[in-house]
N, C-alpha and C positions, 0 to 999 in steps of 0.2 A: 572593265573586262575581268573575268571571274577567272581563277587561278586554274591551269589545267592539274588534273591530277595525274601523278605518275602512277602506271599496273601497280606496283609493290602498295600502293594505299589503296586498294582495290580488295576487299576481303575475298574468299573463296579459289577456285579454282586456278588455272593458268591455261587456257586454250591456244593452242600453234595450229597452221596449217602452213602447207608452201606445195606452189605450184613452179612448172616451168614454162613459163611463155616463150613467146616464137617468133619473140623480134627484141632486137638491141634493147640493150640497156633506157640509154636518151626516149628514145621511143614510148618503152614502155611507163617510164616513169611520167610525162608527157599526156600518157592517153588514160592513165592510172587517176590523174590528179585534175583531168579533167572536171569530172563532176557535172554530169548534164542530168536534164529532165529526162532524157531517154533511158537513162541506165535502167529501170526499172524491167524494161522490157527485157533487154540482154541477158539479165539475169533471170531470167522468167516469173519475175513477182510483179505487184499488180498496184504499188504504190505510188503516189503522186510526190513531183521532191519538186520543189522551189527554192531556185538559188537566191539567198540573201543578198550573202556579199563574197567578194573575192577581189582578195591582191597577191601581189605573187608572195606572201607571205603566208594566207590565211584564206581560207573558203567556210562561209558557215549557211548551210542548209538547211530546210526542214523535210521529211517523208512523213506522209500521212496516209495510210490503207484500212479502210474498212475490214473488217473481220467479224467470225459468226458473234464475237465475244464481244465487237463494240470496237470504235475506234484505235490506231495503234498511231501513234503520233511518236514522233522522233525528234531533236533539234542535233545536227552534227556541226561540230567546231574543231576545223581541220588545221592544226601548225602544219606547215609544208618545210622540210628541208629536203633541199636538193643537192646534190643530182637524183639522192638513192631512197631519201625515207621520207616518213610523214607520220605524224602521232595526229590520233581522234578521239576527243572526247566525246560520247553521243550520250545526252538526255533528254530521256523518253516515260512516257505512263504505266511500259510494261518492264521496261528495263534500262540499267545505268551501266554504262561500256567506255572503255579506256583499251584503247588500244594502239599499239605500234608496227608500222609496214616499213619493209625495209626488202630493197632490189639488189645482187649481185649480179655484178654479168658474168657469163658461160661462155665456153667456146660455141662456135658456129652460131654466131648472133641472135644468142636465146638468152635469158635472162632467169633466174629464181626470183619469184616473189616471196615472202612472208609475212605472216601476220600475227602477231602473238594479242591476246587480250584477254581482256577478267569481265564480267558481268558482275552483275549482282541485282536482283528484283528492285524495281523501285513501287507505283502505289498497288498494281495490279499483275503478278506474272502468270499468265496466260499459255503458257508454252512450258513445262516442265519437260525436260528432254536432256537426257544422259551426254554426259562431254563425248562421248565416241563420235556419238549422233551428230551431236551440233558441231564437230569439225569436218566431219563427214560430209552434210549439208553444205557447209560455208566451201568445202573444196569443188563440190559441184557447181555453187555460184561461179568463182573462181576461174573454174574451167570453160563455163560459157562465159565469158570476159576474155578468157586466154583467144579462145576462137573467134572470139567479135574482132580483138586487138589482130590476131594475124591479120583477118580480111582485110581490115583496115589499116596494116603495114602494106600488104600487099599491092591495093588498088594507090598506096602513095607512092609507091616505087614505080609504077606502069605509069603514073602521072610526073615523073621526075625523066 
């Protein structure tokens, strides 16, 4: 197994975003670290993901989405520490990503998400787009996930 790299070895930028979700801590970090084929949809992109593997240590996937540009292939390599965080290494054809998520809980059982992380192009980058942009973006992903996750708090609670 290959060494994950920490952000600081990651040349360029430093991209943050943070959301607040709208259910408990446990919860979210639970439905966070899931990792399904369906994600794609939630987040309204259009890629194929196939779980590898998974322990309650480690999840490693791949996403693969066609685009006008040619294929966009991913491999993610997830350490999990629980309760609150998870570091990602993802290597892909259009870009190399390190990144770290990390949950606090809030009063009235909402939680903060955050996600700090560095890119850097790897053989083809495809996507040239200003850091505002690209946190801007990833906070929209984010936010349909926050709203997937409440429904999905909500319909366990009516089922409890």
């Amino acid at each position: 197994m290959a060494r994950h790299l920490t952000r600081s070895e990651v040349p360029g930028p430093e991209f943050h975003v943070q959301v607040t979700l709208p259910v408990p801590l446990d919860f979210a970090y639970r439905w966070c670290t899931d990792f399904r084929p369906t994600d794609a949809a939630l987040e309204g992109e259009a890629y194929e993901r196939r779980i590898l593997s998974r322990t309650k240590r480690r999840v490693v996937f791949e996403d693969l989405e066609w685009m006008p540009v040619g294929w966009d292939w991913a491999r993610y390599e997830v350490d999990l520490q629980p309760p609150d965080a998870w570091h990602m290494q993802r290597t892909g054809n259009h870009a190399h990503i390190v990144g770290d998520y990390r949950l606090t809980a809030l009063p009235g059982q909402k939680t903060r998400f955050e996600l700090w992380w560095r890119r850097r192009p790897a053989l083809v980058e495809y996507f040239r787009m200003p850091k505002k942009e690209r946190e801007r973006t990833t906070v929209v992903a984010w936010k349909r996930f926050a709203r997937a996750m409440g429904k999905d708090y909500r319909k366990a609670a009516r089922a409890r």
